[in-house]
C-alpha positions, 0 to 999 in steps of 0.5 A: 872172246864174245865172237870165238864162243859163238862160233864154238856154239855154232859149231857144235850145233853144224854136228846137230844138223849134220848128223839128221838129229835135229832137222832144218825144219825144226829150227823154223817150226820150233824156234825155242827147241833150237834155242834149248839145244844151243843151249845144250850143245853149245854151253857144253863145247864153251866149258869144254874150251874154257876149262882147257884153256884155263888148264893149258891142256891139249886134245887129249883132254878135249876128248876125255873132257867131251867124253865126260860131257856127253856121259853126262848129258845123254847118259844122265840128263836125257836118261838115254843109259838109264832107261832102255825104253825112253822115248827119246832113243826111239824104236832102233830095232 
């Protein structure tokens, strides 16, 4: 159980680093960024897993779920569809 969650946290942190969101180097630079992003990626793909497995559903709702998760994460917490101008998004013009 301990060793399929954390491989789950692991995954969910390789699209991180995939994607250039989060380089290699903040990890060695910014050990307690890393442990707040494991935090927010990973704790979000063990409930997504865990809420599927205790209702015995199927990839559907793994996606549905995932796309709630992250409405609800960049959307809400990181305020990324509330304000058009936060930092966080960057200038993408």
């Amino acid at each position: 159980m301990v060793r399929d969650c954390l491989s789950d946290h692991n995954r969910a942190c390789l699209a991180e680093f995939l994607t250039g969101s989060t380089p290699i180097l903040a990890v060695i630079l910014n050990p307690l960024g890393f442990a707040a992003n494991m935090g927010l990626y990973g704790g979000g793909a063990i409930l997504i897993r865990e809420a599927t497995l205790r209702w015995r559903k199927r990839w559907g709702a793994v996606l549905l779920l995932g796309g709630a998760y992250a409405v609800g994460e960049e959307g809400f917490a990181a305020k990324t569809m509330i304000n058009p101008n936060s930092p966080i998004i960057g200038n993408q013009l």
